[in-house]
C-alpha positions as CSV (number, residue, x, y, z in Angstrom):
1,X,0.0,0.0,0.0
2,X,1.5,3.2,-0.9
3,X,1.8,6.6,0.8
4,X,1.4,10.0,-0.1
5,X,2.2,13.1,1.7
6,X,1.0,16.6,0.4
7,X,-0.4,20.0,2.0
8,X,-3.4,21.2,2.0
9,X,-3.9,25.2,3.1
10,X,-0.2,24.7,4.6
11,X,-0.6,22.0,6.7
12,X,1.2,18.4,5.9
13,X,-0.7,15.1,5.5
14,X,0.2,12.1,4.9
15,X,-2.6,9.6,3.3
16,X,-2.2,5.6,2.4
17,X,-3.7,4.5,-1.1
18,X,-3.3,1.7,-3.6
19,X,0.2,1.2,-4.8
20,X,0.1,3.1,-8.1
21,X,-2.3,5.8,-6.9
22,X,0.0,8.0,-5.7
23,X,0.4,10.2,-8.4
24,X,-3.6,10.5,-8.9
25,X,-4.2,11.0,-5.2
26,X,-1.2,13.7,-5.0
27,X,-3.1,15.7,-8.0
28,X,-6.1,15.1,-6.4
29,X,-4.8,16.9,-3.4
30,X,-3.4,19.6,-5.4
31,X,-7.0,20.5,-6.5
32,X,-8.1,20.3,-2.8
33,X,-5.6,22.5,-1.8
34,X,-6.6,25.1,-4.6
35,X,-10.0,25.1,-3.6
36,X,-9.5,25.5,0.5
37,X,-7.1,28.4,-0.9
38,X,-9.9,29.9,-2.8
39,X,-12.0,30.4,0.4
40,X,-9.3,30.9,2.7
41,X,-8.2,34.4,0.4
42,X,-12.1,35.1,0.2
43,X,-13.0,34.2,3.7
44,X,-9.6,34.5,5.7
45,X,-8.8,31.3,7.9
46,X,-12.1,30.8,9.5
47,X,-10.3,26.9,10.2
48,X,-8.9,23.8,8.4
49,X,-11.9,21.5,9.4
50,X,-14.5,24.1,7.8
51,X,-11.9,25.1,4.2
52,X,-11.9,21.7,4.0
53,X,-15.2,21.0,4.1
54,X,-16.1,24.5,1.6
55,X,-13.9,22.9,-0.7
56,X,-15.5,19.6,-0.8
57,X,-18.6,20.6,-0.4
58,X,-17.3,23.0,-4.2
59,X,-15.7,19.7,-5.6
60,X,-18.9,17.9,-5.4
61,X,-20.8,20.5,-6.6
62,X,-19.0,20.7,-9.9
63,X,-18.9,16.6,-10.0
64,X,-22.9,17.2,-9.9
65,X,-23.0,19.5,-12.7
66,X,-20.5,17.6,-14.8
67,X,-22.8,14.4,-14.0
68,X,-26.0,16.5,-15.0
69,X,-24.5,17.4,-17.8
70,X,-23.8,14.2,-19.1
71,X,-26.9,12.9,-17.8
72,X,-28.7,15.8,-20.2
73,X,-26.2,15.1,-23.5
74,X,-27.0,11.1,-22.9
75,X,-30.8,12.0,-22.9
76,X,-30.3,14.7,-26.2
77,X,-28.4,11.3,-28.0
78,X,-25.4,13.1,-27.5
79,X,-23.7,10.0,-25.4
80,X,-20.9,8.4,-26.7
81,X,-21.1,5.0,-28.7
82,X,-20.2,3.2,-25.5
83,X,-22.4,4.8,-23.0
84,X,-22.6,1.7,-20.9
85,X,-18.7,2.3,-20.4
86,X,-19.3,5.8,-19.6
87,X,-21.7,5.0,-17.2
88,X,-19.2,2.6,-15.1
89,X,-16.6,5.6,-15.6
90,X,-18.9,7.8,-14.5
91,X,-20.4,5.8,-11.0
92,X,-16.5,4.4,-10.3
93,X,-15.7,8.6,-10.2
94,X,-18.2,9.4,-7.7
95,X,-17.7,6.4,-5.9
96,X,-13.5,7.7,-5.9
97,X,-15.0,10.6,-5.0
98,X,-17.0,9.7,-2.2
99,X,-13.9,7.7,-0.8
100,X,-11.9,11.1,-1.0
101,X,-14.7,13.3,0.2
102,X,-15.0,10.3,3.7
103,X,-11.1,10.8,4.1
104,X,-11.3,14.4,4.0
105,X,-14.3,14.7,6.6
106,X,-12.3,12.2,8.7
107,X,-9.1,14.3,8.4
108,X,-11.4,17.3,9.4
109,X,-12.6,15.9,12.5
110,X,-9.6,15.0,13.4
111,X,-8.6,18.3,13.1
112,X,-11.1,20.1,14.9
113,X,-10.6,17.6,17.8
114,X,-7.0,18.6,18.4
């Protein structure tokens, strides 16, 4: 099982994944830290738990509309040829998703409990 250690709004973590993940889950993180950083300069440091949470809370608002969107361009005949394969991309992205969103609301009470 691999490792990964990254920041997010300045502070390290370190996170276990699949061996081969690491990369994903470090640009993952990346994009997590961007976010918390776009509320942090808009709404100062108002804590880690509650940026983390605004910037998952953003994350899956944006995997909504991307999945609404496809949902609306499948129903127009706009899907691709292999929609069935989309599909399982589609449901194995929110269900990575959901995994990442459960780690960071673990991480966040962590946080606010020390």
């Amino acid at each position: 099982m691999g490792q990964v250690a990254f920041k997010v709004n300045g502070r390290d973590f370190v996170v276990s994944c699949a061996d081969g993940q690491e990369g994903r889950l470090r640009r993952l993180a990346q994009y997590v830290d961007a976010k918390a950083g776009e509320f942090a300069k808009a709404l100062g440091q108002v804590g880690e738990a509650r940026l983390i949470l605004l910037a998952a809370l953003a994350i899956a608002d944006e995997l909504a509309d991307a999945n609404a969107l496809q949902e609306e361009r499948s129903r127009a005949g706009d899907a691709p040829a292999n929609e069935g394969s989309s599909e399982a991309t589609t449901q194995a992205a929110v269900s990575g998703l959901d995994s990442i969103v459960e780690r960071i609301e673990s991480i966040a009470a962590r946080i606010e409990t020390a």
